[in-house]
C-alpha positions as CSV (number, residue, x, y, z in Angstrom):
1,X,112.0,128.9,58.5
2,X,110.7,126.1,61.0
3,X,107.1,125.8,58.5
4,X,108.1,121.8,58.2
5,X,109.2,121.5,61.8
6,X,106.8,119.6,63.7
7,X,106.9,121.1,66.9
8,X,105.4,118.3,68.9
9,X,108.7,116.8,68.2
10,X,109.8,119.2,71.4
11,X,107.7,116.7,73.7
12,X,109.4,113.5,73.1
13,X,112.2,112.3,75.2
14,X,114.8,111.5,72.6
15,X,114.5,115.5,71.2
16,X,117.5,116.8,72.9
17,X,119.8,119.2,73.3
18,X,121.6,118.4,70.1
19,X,118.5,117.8,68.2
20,X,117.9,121.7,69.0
21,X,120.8,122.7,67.7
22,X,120.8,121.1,64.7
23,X,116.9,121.1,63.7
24,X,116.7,124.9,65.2
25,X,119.5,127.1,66.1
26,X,121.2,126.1,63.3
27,X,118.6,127.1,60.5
28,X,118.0,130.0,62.7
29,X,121.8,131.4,63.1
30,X,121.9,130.7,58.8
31,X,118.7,132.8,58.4
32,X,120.6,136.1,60.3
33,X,122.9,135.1,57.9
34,X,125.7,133.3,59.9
35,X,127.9,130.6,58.3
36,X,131.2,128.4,59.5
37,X,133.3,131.1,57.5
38,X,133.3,134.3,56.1
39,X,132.9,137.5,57.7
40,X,129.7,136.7,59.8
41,X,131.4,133.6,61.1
42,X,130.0,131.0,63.6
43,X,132.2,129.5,65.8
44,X,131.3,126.5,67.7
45,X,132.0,124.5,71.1
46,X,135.2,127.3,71.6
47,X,136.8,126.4,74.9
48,X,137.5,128.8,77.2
49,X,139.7,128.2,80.4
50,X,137.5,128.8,83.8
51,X,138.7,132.3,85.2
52,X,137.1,131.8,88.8
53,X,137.7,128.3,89.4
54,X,140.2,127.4,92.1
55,X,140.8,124.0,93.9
56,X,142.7,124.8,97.1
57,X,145.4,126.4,96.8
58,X,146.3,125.2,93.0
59,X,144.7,126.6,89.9
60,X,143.3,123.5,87.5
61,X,142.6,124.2,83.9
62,X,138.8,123.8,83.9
63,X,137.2,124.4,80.2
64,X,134.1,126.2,79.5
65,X,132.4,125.8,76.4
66,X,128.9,128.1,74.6
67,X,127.9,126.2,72.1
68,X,128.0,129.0,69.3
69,X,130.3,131.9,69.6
70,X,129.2,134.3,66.5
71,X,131.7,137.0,64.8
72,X,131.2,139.6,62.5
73,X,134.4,140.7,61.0
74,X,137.1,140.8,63.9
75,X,134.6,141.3,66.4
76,X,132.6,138.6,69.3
77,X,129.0,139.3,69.3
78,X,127.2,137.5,70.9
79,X,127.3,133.8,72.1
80,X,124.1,131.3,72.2
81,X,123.7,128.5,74.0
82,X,121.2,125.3,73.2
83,X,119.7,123.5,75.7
84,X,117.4,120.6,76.1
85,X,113.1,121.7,75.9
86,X,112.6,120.7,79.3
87,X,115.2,123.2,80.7
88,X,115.2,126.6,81.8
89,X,116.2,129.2,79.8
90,X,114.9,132.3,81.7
91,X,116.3,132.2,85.1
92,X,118.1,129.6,86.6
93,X,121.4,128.0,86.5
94,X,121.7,127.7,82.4
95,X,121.6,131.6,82.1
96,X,123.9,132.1,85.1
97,X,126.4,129.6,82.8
98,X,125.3,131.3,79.4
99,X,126.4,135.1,81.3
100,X,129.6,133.4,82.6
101,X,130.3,132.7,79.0
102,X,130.2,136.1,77.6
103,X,131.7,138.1,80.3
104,X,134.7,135.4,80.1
105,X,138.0,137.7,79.5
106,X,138.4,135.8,76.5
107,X,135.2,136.9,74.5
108,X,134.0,139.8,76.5
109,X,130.5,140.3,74.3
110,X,127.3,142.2,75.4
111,X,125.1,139.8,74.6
112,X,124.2,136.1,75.3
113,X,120.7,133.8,74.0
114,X,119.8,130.3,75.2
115,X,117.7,128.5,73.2
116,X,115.5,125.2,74.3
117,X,113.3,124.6,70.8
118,X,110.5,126.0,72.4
119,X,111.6,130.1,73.0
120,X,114.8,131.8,72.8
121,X,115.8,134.5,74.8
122,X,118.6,137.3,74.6
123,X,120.2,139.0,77.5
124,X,122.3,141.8,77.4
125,X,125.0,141.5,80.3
126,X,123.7,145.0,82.3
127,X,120.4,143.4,82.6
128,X,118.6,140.9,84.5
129,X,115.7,140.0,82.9
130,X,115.5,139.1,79.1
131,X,115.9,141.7,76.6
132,X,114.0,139.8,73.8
133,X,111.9,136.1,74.9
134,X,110.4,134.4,71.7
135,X,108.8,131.4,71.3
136,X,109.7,129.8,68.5
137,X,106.3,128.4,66.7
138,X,106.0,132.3,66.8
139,X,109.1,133.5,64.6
140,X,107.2,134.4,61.8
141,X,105.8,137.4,63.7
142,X,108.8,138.3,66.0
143,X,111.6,138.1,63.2
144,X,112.2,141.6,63.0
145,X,112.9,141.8,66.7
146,X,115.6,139.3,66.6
147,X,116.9,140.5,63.4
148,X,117.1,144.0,64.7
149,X,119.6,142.7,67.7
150,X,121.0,139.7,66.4
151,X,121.6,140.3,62.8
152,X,125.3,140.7,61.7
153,X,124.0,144.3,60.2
154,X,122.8,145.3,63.3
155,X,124.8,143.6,66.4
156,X,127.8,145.5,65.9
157,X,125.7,148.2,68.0
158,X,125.9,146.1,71.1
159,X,129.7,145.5,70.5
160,X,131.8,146.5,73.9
161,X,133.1,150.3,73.6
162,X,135.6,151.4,76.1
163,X,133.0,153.4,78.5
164,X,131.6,149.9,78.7
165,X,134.5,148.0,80.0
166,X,133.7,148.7,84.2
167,X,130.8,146.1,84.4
168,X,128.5,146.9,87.7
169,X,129.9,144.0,90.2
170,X,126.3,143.8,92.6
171,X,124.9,142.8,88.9
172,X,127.7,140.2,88.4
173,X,126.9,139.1,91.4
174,X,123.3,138.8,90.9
175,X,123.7,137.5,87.5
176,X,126.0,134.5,89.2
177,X,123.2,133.0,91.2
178,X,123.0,135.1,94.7
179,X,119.9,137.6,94.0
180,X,118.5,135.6,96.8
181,X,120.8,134.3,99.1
182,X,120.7,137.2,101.6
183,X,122.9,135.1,104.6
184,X,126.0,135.6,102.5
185,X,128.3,138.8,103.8
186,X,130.5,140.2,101.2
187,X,133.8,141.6,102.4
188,X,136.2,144.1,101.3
189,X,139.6,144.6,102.5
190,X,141.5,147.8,102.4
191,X,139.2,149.9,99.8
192,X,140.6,153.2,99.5
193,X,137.4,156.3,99.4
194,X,138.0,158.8,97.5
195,X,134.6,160.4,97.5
196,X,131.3,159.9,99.5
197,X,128.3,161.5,98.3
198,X,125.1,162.1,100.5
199,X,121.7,160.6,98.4
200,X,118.9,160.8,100.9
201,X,119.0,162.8,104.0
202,X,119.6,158.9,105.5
203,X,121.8,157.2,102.9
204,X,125.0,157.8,101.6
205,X,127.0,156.0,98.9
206,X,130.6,155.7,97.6
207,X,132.4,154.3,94.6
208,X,135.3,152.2,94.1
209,X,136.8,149.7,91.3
210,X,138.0,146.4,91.2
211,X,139.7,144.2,89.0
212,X,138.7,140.3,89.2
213,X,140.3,137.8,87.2
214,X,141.2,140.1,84.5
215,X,137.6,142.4,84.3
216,X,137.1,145.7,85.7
217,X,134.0,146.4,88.0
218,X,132.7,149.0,89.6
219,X,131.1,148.7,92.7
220,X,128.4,151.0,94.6
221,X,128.1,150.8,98.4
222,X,125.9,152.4,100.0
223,X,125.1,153.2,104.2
224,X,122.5,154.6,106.0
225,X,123.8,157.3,108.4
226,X,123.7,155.2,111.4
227,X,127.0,153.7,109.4
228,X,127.6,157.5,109.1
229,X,129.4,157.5,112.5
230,X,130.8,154.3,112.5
231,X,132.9,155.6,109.4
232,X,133.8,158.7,111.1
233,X,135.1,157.1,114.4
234,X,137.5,155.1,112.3
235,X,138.7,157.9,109.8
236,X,141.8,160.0,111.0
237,X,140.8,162.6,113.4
238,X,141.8,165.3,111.0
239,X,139.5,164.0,108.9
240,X,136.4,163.5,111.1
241,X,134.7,166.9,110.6
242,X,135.8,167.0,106.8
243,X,133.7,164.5,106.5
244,X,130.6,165.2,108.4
245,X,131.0,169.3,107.6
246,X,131.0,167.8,103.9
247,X,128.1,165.3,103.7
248,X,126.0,167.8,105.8
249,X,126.4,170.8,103.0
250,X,125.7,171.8,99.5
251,X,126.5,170.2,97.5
252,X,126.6,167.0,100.3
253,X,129.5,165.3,99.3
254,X,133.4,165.3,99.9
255,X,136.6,165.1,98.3
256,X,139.0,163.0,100.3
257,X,142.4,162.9,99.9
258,X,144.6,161.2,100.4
259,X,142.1,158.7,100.4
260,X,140.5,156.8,103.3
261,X,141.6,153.1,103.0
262,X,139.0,150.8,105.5
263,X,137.4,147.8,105.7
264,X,133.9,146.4,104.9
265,X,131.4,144.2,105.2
266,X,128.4,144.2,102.8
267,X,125.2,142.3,101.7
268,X,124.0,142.5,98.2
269,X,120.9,145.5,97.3
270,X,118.0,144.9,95.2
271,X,118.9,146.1,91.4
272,X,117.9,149.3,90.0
273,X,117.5,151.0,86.0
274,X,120.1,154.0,85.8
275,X,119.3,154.0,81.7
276,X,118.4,151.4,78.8
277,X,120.8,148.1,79.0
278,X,122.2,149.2,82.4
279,X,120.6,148.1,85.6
280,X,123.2,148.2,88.9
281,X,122.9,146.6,92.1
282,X,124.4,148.7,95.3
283,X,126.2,146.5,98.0
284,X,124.7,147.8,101.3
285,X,127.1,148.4,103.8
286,X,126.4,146.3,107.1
287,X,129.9,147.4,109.2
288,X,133.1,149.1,108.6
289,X,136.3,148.3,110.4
């Protein structure tokens, strides 16, 4: 595919982002077998309004726009972003912008690349780290590992079922840029608990849901049990020993309804595997009130 490509090319100043797109992606997207029409269809520089972006108190119509947005049939598949070769394509701010792309309630895909001439890499949106990370002069060898994800015949696997719709919000939030700022408290007004569930004999944990700008998250917290009593002063005295008799016995959790509505303050948890293409990230409960 790239056997005339020169890639030295990559090391020159005037090689840039659009000379990656059209010298690589390009010839790379029509290998997997991707043209401007037909049923495995790519779509380029679609705008998409920003769904998180507000300027004081009025909403401004601020575009977004991946610079491929593949289809197969009627379905978003994936969406894959070129960037210059001297920018990061691993961590940083261009695959925070990539994941805000495919998570966008217009497109709602699994799966997002970024490609710089020198490597592409593909990210599923329950994971941090890189699913597949190819450098390009090596193609040859790894083309059956980008096939097998990215090729119309086989990316339909990744497409968005309905048990996939609650996306783990500590991962959004991770996958947004704050994995490592720690000073920020994250705070949750009235969250109604419907079940807490005892995981260590000193941690507990809870579920709830939210909806943010139109996509569903669910969000773990968990607390350590000197939180334990903190929770308990402020629940309904009725409630008090339901919850302690509960969280203290087989099976060491409780049912509670109607459910107890309180506030909280949070910091973000370090991410963990639950199963392949899932990874979740556990807000940590610092106070209730």
């Amino acid at each position: 595919m790239f056997k005339d490509f020169d890639f030295r090319l990559l090391n020159s100043p005037d090689f840039k982002e659009d000379s990656v797109r059209e010298e690589l992606i390009t010839p790379l997207l029509h290998k997997l077998g991707y043209r401007a029409s037909g049923y495995f269809q790519i779509i380029r520089s679609k705008s998409l309004l920003h769904p998180f972006v507000m300027i004081g108190t009025i909403k401004r119509k601020i575009y977004i726009i991946p610079d491929y947005l593949m289809r197969v049939y009627e379905d978003f598949t994936f969406i894959l972003d070129a960037k210059r070769p001297n920018e990061k394509i691993v961590s940083g701010k261009n695959v925070e912008q990539a994941y805000s792309y495919a998570i966008h309630p217009d497109i709602r895909v699994q799966l997002y690349a970024l490609c710089n001439g020198h490597e592409l890499t593909i990210f599923h949106v329950n994971q941090i780290k890189p699913i597949i990370q190819v450098d390009l002069i090596d193609i040859v060898e790894r083309w059956e590992d980008i096939k097998n994800v990215l090729s119309p015949q086989n990316v339909l696997k990744y497409k968005l079922r309905p048990k996939d719709s609650c996306s783990d919000y500590g991962l959004h939030l991770y996958k947004l840029g704050y994995a490592n700022q720690d000073e920020i408290e994250w705070f949750f007004y009235d969250v109604l608990i419907t079940n807490i569930a005892r995981i260590s004999p000193q941690a507990f944990s809870f579920s709830v849901n939210l909806v943010q700008n139109g996509i569903e998250f669910g969000i773990s917290f968990d607390f350590s049990i000197d939180q334990l009593e903190s929770l308990v002063n402020l629940a309904p005295e009725e409630k008090q020993d339901i919850i302690l008799n509960g969280l203290n016995l087989q099976p060491f959790q409780v049912d509670l309804v109607p459910p107890l509505i309180i506030n909280i303050g949070s910091r973000l948890g370090s991410p963990t595997q639950t199963k392949e293409f899932k990874e979740i990230a556990p807000l940590i409960i610092t106070k209730f009130f």
